[in-house]
N, C-alpha and C positions, 0 to 999 in steps of 0.2 A: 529597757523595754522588754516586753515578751513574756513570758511565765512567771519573770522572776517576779515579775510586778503583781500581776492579776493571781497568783497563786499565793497573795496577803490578801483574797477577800475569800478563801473558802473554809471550811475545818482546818488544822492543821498549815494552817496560815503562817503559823510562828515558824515551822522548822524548812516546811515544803519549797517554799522557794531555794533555798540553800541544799537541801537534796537533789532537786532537780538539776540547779546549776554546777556540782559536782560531774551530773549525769552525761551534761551540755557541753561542758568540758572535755572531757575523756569522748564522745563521738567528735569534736572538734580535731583533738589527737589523732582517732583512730582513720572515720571518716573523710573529716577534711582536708585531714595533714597525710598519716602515710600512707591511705589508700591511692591518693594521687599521688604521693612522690612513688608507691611503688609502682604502679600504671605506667606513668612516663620511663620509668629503669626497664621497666621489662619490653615498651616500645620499641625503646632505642635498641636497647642490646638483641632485637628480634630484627629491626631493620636494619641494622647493622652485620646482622649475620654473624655476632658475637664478637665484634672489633671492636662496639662500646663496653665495657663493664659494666654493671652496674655499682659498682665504688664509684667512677669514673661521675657516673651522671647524680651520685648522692653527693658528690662536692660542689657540682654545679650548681645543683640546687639547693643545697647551702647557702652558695654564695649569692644566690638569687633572692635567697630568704632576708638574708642578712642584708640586702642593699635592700630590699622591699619595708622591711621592719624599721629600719635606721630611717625612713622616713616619714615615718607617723600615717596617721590616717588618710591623710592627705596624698601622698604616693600612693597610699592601697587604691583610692578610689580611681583614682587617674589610669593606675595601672588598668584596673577592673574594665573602664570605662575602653581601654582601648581593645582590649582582649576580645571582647565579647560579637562588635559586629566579623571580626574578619575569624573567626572559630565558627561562629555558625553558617557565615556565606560558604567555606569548605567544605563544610559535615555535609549540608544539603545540598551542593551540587557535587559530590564524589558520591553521594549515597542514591541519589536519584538515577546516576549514569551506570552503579552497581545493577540496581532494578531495571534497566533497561536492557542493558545489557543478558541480564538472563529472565526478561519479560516473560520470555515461553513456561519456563520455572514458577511465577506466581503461582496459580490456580492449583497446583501442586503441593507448594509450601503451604498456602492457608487451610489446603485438607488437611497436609500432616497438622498445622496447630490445633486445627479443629477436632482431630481422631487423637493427638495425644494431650485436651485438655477434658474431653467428654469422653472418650472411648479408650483407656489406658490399655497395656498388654495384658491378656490374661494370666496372670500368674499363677491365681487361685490362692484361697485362704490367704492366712495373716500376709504372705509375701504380696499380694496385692495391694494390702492395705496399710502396707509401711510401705509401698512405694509413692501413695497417691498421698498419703500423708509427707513425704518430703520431699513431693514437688509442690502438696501447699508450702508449706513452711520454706522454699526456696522461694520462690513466686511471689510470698508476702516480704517477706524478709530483704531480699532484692530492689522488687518494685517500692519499697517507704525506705531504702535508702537514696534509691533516685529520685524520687517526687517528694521526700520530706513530708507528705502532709501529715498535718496531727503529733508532729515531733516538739513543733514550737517554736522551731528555726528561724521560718520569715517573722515570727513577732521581732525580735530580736534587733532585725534588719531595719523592720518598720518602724521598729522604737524609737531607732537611732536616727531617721531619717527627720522626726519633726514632724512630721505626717498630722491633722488634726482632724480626716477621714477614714474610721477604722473600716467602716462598711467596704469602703473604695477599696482601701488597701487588703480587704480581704477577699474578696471578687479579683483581684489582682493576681494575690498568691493563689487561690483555686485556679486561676488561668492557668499559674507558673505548673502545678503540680500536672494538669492536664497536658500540656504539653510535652513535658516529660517525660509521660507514663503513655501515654496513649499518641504522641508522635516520636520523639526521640526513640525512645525504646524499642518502639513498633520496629521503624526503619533498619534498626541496627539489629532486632531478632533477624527482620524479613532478607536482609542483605546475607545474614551468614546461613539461613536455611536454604535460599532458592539458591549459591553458593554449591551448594552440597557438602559443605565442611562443617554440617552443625554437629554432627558423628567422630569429628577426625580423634578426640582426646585432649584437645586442648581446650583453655579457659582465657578466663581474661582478655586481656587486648591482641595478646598471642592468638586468639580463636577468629576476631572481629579481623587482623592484619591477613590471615591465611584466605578470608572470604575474599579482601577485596585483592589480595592477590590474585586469582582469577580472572582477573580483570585490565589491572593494573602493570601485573606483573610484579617484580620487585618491587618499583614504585610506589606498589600497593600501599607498602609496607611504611613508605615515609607519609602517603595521604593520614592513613591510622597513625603513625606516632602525632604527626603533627594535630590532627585532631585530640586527640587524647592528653598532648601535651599542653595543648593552648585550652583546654577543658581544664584539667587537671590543675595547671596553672592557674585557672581563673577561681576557681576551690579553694585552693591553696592560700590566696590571698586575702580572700573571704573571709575563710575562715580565722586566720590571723585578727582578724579583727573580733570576731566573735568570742575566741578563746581568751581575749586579753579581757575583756569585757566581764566574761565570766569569773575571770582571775580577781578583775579589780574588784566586783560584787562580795567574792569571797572571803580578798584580805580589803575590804575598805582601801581602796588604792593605793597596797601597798607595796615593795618590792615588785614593779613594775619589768624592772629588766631580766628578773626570774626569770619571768613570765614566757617574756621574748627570746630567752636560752634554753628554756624546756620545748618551745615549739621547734628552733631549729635545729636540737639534738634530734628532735621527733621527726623533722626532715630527713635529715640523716639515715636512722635506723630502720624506719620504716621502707626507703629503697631497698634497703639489702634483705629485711623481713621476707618471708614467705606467706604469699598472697592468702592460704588458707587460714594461716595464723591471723593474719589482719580480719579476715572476714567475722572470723567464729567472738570477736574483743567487741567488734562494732553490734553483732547483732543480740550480743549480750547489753551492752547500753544503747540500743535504741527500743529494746523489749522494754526499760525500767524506764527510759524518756516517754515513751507512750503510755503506759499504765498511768506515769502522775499527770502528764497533761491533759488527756481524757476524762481523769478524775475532774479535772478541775474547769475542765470545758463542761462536761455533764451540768456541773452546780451550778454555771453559771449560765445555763443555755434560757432562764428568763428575762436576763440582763443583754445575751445576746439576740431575743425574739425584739426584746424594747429596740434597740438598735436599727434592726431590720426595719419594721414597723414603721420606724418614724424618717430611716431612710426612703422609704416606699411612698410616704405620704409627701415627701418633698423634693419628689423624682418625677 
């Protein structure tokens, strides 16, 4: 399902799909796979106060990959299925008691967003205007790897599911992306500014653990790993699926267990990777996933008016 399909009805029919799914690939790797194995390494080893390693936690999740894999689709889903309500019951109640806890702080924090996404610092000439240019470019770059839209990802999802409502299933993923982008993110900005740690120098989940530290105390530190890991982990599995799918597309389904050895080395490496490394791989392939599925959303947006239209009339 997903691109790979609909991108054999535009120009460039014959190659595009198989470009794309190379593309689909490699964010599956970067994104999927060791952006969350390295999240959860650098959790642990921050809430651990450096008594985990991270080697330590790229074996475990290793071996987490490899019992997940070893059990077909079937495991993935199960696993997924169970992941998902008790990650999000914890995000939203440790993130809400964060806001409360320095409620005085909001009205504060939404000016700072608001003065440093309208009102930059003055720098003057060019310095001004490479600064504002790479907070767009972080801004966009960031926000469409969390909310995926327009990457082509939930086709993918929705393919596989049987689904025989695309309109449904698309008012669905628009849901997915909204909430991702305009609550998840929100919360987790708004947690580490009213915090006062959005300044301190750090990045990543390192930055989100020091905010609810504040709070939490140490503790803080296991709320965010444990979020991040049962996030991470729910990615993780995902994507396993996605990337095998892409693999099969590629070789006509073949050498299948490659497939499943390429992802778990990529478990692996990617814990011990350095976080900037992973960013700058992912944001190079989701610039060339977006340019071709755009393209090919564009050509098709009469085929997708027809859609609309005649879901409208039988709503």
């Amino acid at each position: 399902g997903g691109p790979m399909v609909y991108l054999n009805m535009v120009p460039g029919g014959s190659f595009l799909p198989y470009v794309y799914c190379v593309f689909l690939y490699l964010y599956g790797l970067t994104s999927g796979n060791a952006m969350q194995a390295n999240s959860i390494g650098l959790g642990l080893h921050r809430a651990t106060s450096g008594a985990i390693e991270p080697w330590m936690v790229a074996i475990g999740l290793v071996l987490f990959t490899v019992y997940v894999l070893t059990g077909g689709a079937q495991r993935i889903l199960k696993i997924s299925d169970k992941l998902v309500p008790i990650k999000v019951g914890i995000f939203l109640i440790s993130s809400v008691i964060v806001l409360i806890y320095h409620a005085t702080a909001i009205p504060a924090a939404l000016g700072l967003i608001w003065k440093g996404a309208f009102c930059p610092a003055s720098l003057g000439g060019a310095a001004l205007g490479i600064t504002v240019q790479q907070a767009i470019r972080s801004g966009v770059t960031r926000s469409l790897n969390a909310h995926e839209a327009g990457l082509g990802v939930a086709g993918v999802f929705f393919g596989a599911s049987g689904s025989k409502h695309p309109v449904n299933d698309s008012v669905m993923a628009m849901l997915g992306a909204f909430i991702s982008s305009y609550f998840v993110c929100f919360m987790v900005a708004l947690c580490i500014i009213v915090s006062g740690v959005w300044d301190n120098g750090l990045s990543s989940a390192a930055l989100t653990i020091s905010a609810f530290n504040t709070v939490f105390g140490s503790f803080g530190g296991w709320v965010v790993t444990f979020c991040a890991a049962s996030f991470g982990l729910g990615v993780l599995v995902s994507f396993a699926f996605v990337t095998h799918e892409c693999w099969n597309f590629l070789t006509g389904d073949r050498w299948g267990k490659l497939s499943y050895l390429i992802y778990i080395i990529v478990v692996g490496l990617g814990t011990l990777a350095k976080v900037d490394l992973i960013w700058n791989m992912n944001d190079i392939v989701n610039g060339l996933m977006l340019l071709i599925n755009l393209y090919g959303i564009v050509w098709l947006l009469p085929v997708i008016r027809r859609a609309i239209v005649n879901y409208s009339a039988n709503n």
